[in-house]
C-alpha positions in Angstrom: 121.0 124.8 95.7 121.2 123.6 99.3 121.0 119.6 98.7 117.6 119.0 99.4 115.6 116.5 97.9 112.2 117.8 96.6 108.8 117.1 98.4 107.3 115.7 95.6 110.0 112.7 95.2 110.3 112.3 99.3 106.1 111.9 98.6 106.7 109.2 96.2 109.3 107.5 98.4 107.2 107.3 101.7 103.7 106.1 99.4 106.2 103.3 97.9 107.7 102.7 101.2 103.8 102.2 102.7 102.5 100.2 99.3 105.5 97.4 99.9 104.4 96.8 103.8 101.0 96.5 102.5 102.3 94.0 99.5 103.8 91.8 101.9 100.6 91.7 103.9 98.6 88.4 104.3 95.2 87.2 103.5 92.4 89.7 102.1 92.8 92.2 104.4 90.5 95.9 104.0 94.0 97.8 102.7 94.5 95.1 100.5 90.8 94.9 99.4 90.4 98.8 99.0 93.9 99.1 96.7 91.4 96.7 93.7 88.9 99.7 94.0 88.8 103.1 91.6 89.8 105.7 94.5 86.8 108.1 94.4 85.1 105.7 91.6 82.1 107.9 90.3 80.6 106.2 87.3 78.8 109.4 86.1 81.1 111.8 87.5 82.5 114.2 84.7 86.2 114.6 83.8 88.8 112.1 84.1 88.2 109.1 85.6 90.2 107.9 89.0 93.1 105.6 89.1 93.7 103.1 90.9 96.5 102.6 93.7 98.0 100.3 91.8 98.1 102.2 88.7 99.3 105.3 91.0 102.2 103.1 92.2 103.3 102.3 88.7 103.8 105.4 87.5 105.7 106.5 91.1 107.8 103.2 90.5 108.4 104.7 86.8 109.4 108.4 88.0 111.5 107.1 90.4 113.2 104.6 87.8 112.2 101.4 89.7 111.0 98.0 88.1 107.8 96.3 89.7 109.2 92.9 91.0 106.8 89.7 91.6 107.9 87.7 94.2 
């Protein structure tokens, strides 16, 4: 009603925003190392297992209506 965009999309924008900075990052760095890990992997854990960063980002970049781009 007032214009606003919702916290959930301005959420999605600022973790893309971070992910791309950490993208462009060089050599094997710990962010870049930890974004290959399950977050919260827990191999006998019940439920649904954890997702990745990268599979987190991928479904942000579809919500959002973006196309991954390899440079």
């Amino acid at each position: 009603m007032v214009g606003v965009t919702p916290r959930e999309e301005k959420l999605r924008e600022n973790k893309l925003r971070w992910f791309g900075h950490v993208y462009c990052r060089h050599g094997d760095t710990i962010v870049k190392r930890a974004d290959r890990r399950a977050l919260g992997s827990n191999a006998t854990g019940r439920g649904i297992p954890k997702l990745t960063l990268n599979a987190v980002v991928s479904k942000d970049m579809c919500l959002m209506g973006l196309s991954d781009v390899e440079t």
